[in-house]
TORKOL-4160 file (C-alpha; in steps of 0.2 Angstrom, whole numbers, padded with zeros to 4 digits, m for minus):
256
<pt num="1" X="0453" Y="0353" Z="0453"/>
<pt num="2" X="0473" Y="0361" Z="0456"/>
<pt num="3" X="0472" Y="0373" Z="0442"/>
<pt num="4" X="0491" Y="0371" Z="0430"/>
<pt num="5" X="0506" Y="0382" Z="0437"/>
<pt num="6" X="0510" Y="0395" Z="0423"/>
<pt num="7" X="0527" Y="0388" Z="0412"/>
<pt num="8" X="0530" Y="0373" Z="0424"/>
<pt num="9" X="0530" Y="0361" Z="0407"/>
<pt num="10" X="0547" Y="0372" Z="0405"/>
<pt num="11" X="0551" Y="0376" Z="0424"/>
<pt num="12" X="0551" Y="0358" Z="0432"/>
<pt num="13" X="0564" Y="0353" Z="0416"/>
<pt num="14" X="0575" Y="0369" Z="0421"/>
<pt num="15" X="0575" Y="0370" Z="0442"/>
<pt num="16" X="0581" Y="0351" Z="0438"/>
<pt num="17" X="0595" Y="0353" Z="0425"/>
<pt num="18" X="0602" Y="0366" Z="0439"/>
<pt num="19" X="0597" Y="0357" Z="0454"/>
<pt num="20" X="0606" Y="0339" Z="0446"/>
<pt num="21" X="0623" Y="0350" Z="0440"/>
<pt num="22" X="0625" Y="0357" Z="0456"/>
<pt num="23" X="0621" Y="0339" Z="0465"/>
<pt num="24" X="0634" Y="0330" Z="0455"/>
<pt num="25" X="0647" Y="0342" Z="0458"/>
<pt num="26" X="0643" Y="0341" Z="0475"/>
<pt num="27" X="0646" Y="0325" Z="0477"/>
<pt num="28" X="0663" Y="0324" Z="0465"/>
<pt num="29" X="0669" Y="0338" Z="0477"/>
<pt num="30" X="0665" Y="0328" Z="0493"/>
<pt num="31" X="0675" Y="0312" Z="0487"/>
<pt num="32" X="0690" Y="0322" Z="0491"/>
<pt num="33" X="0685" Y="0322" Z="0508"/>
<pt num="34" X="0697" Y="0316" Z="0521"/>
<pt num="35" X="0710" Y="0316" Z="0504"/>
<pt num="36" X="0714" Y="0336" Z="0501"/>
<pt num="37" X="0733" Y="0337" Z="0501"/>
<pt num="38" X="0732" Y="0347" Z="0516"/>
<pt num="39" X="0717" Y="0348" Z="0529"/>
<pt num="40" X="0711" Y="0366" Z="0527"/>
<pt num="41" X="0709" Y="0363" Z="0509"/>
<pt num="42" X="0701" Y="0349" Z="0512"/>
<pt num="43" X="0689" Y="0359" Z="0522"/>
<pt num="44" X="0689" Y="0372" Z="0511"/>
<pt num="45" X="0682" Y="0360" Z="0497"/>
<pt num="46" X="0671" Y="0350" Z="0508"/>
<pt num="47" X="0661" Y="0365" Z="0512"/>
<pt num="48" X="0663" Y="0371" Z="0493"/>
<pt num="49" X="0651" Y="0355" Z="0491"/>
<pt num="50" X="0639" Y="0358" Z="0505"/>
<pt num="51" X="0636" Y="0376" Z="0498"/>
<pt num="52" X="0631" Y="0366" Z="0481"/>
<pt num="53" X="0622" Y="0354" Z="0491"/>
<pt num="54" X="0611" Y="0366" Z="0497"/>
<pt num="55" X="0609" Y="0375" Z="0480"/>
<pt num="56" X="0603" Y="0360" Z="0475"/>
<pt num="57" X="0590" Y="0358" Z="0490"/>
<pt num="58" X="0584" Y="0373" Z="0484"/>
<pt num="59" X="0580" Y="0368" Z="0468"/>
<pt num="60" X="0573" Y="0351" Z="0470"/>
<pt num="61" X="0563" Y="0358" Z="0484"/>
<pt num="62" X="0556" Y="0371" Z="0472"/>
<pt num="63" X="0554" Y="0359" Z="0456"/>
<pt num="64" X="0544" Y="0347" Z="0468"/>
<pt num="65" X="0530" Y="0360" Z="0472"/>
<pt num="66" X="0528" Y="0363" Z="0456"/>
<pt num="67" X="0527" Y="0344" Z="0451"/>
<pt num="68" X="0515" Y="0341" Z="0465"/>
<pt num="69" X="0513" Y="0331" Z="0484"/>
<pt num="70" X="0521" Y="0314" Z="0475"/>
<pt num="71" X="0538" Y="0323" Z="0474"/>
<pt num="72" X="0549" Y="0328" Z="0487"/>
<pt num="73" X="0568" Y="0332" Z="0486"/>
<pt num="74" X="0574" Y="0316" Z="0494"/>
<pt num="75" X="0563" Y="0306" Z="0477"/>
<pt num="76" X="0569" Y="0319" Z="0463"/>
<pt num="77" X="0590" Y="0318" Z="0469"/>
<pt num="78" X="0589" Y="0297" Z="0476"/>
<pt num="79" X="0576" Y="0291" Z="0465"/>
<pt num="80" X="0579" Y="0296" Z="0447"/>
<pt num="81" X="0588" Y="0286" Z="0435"/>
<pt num="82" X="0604" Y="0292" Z="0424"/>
<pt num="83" X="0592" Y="0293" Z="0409"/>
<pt num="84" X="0584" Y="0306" Z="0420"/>
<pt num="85" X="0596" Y="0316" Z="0426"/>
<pt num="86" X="0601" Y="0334" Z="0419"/>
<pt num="87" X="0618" Y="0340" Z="0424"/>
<pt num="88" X="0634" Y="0346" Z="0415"/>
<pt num="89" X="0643" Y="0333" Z="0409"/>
<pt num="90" X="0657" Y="0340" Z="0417"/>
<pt num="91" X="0650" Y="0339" Z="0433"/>
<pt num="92" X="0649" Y="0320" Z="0433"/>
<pt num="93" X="0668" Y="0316" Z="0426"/>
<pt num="94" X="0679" Y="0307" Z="0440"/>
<pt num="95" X="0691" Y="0320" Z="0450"/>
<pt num="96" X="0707" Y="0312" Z="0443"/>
<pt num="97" X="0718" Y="0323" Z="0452"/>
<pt num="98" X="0718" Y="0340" Z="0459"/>
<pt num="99" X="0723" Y="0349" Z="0446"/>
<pt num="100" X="0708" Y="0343" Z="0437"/>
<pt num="101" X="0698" Y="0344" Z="0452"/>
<pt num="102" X="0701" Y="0363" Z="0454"/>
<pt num="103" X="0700" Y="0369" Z="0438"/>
<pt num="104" X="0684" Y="0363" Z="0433"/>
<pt num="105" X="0678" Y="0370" Z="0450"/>
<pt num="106" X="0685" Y="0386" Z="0444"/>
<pt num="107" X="0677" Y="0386" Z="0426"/>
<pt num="108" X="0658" Y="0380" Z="0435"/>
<pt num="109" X="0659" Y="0394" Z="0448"/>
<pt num="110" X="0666" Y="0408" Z="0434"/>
<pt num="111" X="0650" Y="0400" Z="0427"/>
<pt num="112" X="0637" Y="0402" Z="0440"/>
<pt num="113" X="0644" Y="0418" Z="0443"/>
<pt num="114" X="0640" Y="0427" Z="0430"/>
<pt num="115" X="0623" Y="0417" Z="0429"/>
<pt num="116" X="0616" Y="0419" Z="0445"/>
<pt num="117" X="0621" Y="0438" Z="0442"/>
<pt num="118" X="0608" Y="0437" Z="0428"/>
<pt num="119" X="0595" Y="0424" Z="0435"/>
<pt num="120" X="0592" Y="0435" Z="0451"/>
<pt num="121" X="0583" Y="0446" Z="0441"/>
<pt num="122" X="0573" Y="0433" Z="0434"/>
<pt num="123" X="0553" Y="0437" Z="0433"/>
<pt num="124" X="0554" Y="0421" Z="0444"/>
<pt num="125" X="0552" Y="0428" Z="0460"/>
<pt num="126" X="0558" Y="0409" Z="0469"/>
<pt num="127" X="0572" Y="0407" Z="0457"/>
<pt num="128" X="0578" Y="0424" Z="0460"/>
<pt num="129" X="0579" Y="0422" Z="0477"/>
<pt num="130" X="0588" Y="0406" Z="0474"/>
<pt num="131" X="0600" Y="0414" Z="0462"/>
<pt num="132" X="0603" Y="0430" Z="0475"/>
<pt num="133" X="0606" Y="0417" Z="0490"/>
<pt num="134" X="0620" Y="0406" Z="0480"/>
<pt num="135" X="0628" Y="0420" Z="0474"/>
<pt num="136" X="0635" Y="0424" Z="0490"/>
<pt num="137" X="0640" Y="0407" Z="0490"/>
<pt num="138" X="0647" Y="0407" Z="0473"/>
<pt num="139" X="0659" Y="0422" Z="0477"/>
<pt num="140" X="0669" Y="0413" Z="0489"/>
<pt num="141" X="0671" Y="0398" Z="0480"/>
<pt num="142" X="0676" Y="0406" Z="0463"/>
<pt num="143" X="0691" Y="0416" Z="0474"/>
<pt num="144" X="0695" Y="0398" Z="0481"/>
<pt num="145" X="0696" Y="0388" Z="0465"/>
<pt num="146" X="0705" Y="0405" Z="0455"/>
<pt num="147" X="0719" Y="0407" Z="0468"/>
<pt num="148" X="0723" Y="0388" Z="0468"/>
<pt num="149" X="0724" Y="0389" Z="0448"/>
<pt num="150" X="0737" Y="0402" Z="0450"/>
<pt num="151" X="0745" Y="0393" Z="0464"/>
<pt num="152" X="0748" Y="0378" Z="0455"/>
<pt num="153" X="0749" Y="0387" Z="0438"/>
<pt num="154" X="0763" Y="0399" Z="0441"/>
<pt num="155" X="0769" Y="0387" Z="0454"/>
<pt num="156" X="0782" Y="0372" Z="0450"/>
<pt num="157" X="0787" Y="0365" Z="0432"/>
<pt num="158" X="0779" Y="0350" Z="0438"/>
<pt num="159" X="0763" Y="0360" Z="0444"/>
<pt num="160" X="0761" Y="0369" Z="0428"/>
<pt num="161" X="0760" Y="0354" Z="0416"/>
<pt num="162" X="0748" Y="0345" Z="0431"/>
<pt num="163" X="0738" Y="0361" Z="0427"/>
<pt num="164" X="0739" Y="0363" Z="0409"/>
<pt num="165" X="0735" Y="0345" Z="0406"/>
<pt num="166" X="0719" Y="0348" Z="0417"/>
<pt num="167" X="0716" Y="0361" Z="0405"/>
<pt num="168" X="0718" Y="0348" Z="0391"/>
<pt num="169" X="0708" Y="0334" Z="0399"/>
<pt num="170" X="0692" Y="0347" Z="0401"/>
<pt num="171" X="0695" Y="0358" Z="0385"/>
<pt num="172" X="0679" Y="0348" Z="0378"/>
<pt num="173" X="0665" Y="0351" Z="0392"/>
<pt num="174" X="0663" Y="0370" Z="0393"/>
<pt num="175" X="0655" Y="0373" Z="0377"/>
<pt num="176" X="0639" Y="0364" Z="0384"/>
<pt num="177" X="0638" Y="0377" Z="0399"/>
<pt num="178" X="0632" Y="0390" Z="0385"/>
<pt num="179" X="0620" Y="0378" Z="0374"/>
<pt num="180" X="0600" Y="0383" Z="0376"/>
<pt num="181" X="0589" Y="0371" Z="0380"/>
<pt num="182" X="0571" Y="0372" Z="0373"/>
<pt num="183" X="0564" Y="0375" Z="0389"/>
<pt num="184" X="0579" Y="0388" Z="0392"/>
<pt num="185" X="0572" Y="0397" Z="0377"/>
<pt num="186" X="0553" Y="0397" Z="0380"/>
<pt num="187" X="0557" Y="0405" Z="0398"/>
<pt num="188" X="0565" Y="0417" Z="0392"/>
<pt num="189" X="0551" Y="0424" Z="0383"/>
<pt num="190" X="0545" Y="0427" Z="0400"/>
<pt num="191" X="0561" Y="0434" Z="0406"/>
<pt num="192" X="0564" Y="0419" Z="0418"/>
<pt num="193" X="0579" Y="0410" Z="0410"/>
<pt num="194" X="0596" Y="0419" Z="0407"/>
<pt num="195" X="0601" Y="0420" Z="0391"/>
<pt num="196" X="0618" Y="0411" Z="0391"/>
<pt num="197" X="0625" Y="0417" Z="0378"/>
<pt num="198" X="0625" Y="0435" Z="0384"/>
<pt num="199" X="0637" Y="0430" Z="0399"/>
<pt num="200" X="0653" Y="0418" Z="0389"/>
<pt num="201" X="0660" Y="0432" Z="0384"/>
<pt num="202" X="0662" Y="0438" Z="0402"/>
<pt num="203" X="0667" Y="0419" Z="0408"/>
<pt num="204" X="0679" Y="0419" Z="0394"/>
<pt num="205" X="0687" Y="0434" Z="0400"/>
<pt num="206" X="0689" Y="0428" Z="0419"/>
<pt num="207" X="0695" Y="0412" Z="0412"/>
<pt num="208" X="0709" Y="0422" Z="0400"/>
<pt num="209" X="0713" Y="0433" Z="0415"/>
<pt num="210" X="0716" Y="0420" Z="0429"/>
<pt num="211" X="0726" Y="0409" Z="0415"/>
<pt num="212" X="0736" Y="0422" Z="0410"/>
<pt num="213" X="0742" Y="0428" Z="0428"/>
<pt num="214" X="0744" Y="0408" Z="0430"/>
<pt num="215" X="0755" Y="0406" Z="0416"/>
<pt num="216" X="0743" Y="0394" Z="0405"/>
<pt num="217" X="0737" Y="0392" Z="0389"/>
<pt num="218" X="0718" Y="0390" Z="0386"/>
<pt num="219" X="0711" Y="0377" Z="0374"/>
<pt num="220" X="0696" Y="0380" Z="0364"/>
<pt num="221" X="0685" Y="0364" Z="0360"/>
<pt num="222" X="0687" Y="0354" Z="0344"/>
<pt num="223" X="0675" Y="0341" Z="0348"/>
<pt num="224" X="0663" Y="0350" Z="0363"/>
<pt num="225" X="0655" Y="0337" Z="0373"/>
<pt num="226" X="0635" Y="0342" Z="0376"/>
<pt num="227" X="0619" Y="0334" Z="0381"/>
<pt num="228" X="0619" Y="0332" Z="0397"/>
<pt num="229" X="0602" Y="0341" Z="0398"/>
<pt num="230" X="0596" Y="0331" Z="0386"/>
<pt num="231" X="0599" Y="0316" Z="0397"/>
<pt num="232" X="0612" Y="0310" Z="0387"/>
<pt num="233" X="0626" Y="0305" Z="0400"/>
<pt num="234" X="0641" Y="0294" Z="0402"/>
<pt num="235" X="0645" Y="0279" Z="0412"/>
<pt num="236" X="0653" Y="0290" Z="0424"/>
<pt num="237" X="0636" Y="0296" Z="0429"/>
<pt num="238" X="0628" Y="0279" Z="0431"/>
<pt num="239" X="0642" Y="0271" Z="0442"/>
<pt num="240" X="0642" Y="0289" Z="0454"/>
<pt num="241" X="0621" Y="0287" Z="0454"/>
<pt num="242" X="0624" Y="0268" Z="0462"/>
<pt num="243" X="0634" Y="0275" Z="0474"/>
<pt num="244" X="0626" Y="0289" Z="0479"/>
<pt num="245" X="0609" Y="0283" Z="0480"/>
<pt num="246" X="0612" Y="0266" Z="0489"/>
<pt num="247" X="0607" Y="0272" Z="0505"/>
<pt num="248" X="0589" Y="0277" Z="0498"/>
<pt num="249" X="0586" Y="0265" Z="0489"/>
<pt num="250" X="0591" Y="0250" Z="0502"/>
<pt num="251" X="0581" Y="0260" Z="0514"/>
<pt num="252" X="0568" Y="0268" Z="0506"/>
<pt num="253" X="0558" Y="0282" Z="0513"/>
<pt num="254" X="0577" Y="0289" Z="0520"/>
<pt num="255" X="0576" Y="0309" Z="0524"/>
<pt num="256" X="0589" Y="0322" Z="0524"/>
């Protein structure tokens, strides 16, 4: 008889909440594909969404060992319902434009920063490895998404108040990157989860800095939007899953 894997009651929930936020954001980001205003940004953000692609392969590839030979990665990302899925809710709003598109790129990736910074020591030996890997990744695609905030930022009348109405359209969905989860908080007991709310000061910090160079005005949340790793989503999420997931589902038994 397979004898329990330690915390995996707490680890399956948490390797899927950061596998499913960085698998929606991938694909938000890969919509702009063949769209960016100019080709190498459209590269540039293409493989921005590879990079969290992969993360998210990772993770599912991980969470699936612990769930047992049933699971694979394809099942966990193609054949979970919205009810299941654990990402940031801002992960899963449409692009609208790309003002929107980079900021909240920027404020994920000032995020993970300072998270895989912590998690890479994480007792955790796989998702320290994970953590340490991305990181790498994570580096490059917070310079990308900061300099094109400045860019548009300090840029033209018209590109600051595109920008600073991003800033007002997503002024409501950062406060969930810093809420614990239950299972959050029983890993960290075994120091295996970070403890977010060591690391908003510093995201607050990079976010004030890049604004200020960029000439805009942060916007504190007065009604914060949370639950998405709760499973408590929007719409948007359902009508991105259909898409997404038609392939496998159409064609079941589909591999990467």
């Amino acid at each position: 008889m397979q004898q329990p894997i330690p915390n995996s009651q707490f680890l399956i929930p948490y390797c899927l909440h950061l596998a499913d936020t960085t698998l929606i954001l991938s694909h938000r980001n890969s919509e702009w594909c063949g769209h960016g205003p100019i080709l190498e940004q459209d590269i540039a953000l293409t493989n921005i969404a590879l990079d969290l692609l992969g993360q998210a392969r990772n993770l599912y590839q991980y969470a699936a060992t612990l769930m047992g030979d049933e699971f694979d990665e394809d099942k966990l990302a193609y054949l979970r319902n919205p009810s299941e899925f654990k990402n940031h809710l801002i992960t899963e709003r449409p692009n609208e434009d790309w003002a929107v598109t980079v900021l909240r790129q920027f404020y994920f990736s000032s995020f993970q920063h300072y998270f895989y910074s912590e998690l890479k020591n994480s007792s955790d030996k796989q998702l320290a490895a994970i953590a340490n890997k991305s990181l790498k990744e994570v580096a490059y695609h917070l310079r990308w998404s900061s300099e094109w905030v400045i860019r548009l930022g300090d840029g033209t009348t018209e590109s600051n108040a595109k920008m600073q109405n991003a800033v007002e359209v997503l002024k409501d969905y950062t406060d969930e990157f810093f809420v614990m989860s239950n299972e959050e908080i029983e890993l960290l007991q075994q120091a295996i989860s970070v403890d977010l709310s060591t690391i908003k000061n510093n995201w607050q910090q990079k976010i004030n800095e890049v604004f200020a160079e960029a000439t805009l005005q942060f916007l504190y949340s007065t009604q914060p939007k949370i639950g998405g790793k709760l499973c408590q989503h929007t719409q948007y999420l359902t009508d991105l899953l259909v898409d997404m997931q038609v392939l496998q589902r159409t064609y079941p038994n589909s591999v990467w």
